[in-house]
C-alpha positions as a Markdown table, in Angstrom:
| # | Residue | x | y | z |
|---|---|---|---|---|
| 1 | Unk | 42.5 | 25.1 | 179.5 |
| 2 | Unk | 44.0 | 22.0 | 180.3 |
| 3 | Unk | 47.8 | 21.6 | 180.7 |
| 4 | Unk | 49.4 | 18.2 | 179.9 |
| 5 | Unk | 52.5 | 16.4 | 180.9 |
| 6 | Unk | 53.8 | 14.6 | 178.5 |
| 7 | Unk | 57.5 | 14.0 | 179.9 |
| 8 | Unk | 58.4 | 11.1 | 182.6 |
| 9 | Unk | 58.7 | 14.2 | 185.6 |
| 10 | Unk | 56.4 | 16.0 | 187.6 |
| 11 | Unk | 56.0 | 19.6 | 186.7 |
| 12 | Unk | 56.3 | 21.8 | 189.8 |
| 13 | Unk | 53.5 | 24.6 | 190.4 |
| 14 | Unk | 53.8 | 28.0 | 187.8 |
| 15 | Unk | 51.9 | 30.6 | 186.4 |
| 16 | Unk | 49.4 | 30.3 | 183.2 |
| 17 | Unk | 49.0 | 33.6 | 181.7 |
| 18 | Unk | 45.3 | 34.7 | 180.1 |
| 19 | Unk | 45.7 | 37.4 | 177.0 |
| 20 | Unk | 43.5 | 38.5 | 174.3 |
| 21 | Unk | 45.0 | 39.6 | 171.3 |
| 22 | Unk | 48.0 | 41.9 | 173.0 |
| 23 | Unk | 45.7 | 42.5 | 176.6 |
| 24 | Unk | 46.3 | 40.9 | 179.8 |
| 25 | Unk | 42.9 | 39.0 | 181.0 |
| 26 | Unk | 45.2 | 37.6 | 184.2 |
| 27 | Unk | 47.1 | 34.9 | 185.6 |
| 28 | Unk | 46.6 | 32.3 | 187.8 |
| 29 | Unk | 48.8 | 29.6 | 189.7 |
| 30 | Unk | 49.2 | 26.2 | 188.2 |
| 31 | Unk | 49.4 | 23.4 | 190.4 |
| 32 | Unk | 51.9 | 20.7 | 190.7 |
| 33 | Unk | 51.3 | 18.0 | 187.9 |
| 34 | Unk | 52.3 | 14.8 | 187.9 |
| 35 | Unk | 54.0 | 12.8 | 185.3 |
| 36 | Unk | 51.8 | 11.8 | 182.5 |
| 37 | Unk | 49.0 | 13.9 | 184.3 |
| 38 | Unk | 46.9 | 16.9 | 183.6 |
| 39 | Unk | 45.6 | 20.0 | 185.3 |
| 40 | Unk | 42.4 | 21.8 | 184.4 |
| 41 | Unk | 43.4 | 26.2 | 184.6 |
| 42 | Unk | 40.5 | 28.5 | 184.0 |
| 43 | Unk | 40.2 | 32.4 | 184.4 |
| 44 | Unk | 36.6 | 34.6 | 184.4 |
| 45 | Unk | 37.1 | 36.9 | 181.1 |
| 46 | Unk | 34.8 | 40.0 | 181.1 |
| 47 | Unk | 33.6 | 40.1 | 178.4 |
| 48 | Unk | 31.3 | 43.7 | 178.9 |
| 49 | Unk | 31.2 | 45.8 | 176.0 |
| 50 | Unk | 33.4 | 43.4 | 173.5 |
| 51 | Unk | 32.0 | 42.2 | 170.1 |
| 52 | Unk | 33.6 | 40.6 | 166.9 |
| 53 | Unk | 36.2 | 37.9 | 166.7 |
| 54 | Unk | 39.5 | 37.9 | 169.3 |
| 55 | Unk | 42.2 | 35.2 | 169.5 |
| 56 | Unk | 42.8 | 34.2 | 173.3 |
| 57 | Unk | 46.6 | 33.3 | 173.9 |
| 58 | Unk | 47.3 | 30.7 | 177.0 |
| 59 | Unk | 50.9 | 30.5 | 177.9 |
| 60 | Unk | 51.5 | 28.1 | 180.3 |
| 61 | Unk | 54.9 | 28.3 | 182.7 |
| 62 | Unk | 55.4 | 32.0 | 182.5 |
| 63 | Unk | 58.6 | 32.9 | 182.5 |
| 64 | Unk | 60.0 | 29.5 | 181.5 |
| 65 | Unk | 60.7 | 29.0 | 185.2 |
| 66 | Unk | 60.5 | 25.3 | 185.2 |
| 67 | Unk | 63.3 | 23.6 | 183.6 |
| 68 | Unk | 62.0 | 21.4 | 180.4 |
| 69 | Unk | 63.4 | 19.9 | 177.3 |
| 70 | Unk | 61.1 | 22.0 | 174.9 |
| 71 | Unk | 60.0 | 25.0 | 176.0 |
| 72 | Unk | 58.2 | 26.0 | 172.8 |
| 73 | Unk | 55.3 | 23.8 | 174.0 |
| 74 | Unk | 53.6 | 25.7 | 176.1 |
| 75 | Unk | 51.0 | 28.2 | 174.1 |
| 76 | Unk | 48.3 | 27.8 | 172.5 |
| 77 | Unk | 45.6 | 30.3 | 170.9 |
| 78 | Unk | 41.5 | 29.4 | 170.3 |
| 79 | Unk | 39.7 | 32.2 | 168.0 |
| 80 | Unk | 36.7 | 33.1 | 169.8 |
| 81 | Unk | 33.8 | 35.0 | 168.7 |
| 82 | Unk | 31.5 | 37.6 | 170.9 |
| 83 | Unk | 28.2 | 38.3 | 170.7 |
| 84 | Unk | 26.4 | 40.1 | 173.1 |
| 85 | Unk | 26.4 | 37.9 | 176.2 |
| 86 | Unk | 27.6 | 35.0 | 174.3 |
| 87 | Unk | 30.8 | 33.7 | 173.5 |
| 88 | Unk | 31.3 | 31.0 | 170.8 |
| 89 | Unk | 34.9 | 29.0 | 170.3 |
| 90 | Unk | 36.6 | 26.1 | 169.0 |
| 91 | Unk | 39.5 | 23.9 | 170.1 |
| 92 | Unk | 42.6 | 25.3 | 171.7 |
| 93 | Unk | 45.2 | 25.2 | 169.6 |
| 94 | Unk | 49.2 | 25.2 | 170.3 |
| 95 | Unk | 50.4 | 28.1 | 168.5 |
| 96 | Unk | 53.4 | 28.2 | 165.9 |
């Protein structure tokens, strides 16, 4: 997942949270991004055992700990589809 800023400040290190459907797949720290810059996030997902179609959630600055001028930015959801081994997906999207 990658995280953007889009405001003229640096975004201090957070937390992006990992969820499929309602189930936590983890969390993992965020580094400090610069203004106007991105950061590249990623967590392993096990995906033993799953089949059919899941929505993964991203939710970036957990807890709404850093201080921002619109803090409904910071989702977004990507239908994904397993299939044995294989996992087939779109584009993230920011969720309503």
């Amino acid at each position: 997942m990658t995280l953007r800023i889009v405001g003229t400040g640096e975004s201090p290190a957070s937390v992006t949270r990992f969820m499929r459907n309602a189930t936590l797949i983890g969390t993992v720290q965020t580094p400090v991004i610069p203004a106007g810059g991105k950061a590249t996030v990623a967590i392993l997902w096990n995906t033993k055992g799953l089949k059919g179609t899941y929505t993964l959630w991203v939710n970036a600055d957990l807890g709404n700990a850093i201080e921002e001028l619109i803090e409904t930015n910071n989702a977004g959801k990507l239908a994904v589809t397993v299939k044995a081994d294989k996992v087939s997906n779109g584009i993230f999207r920011p969720s309503p």
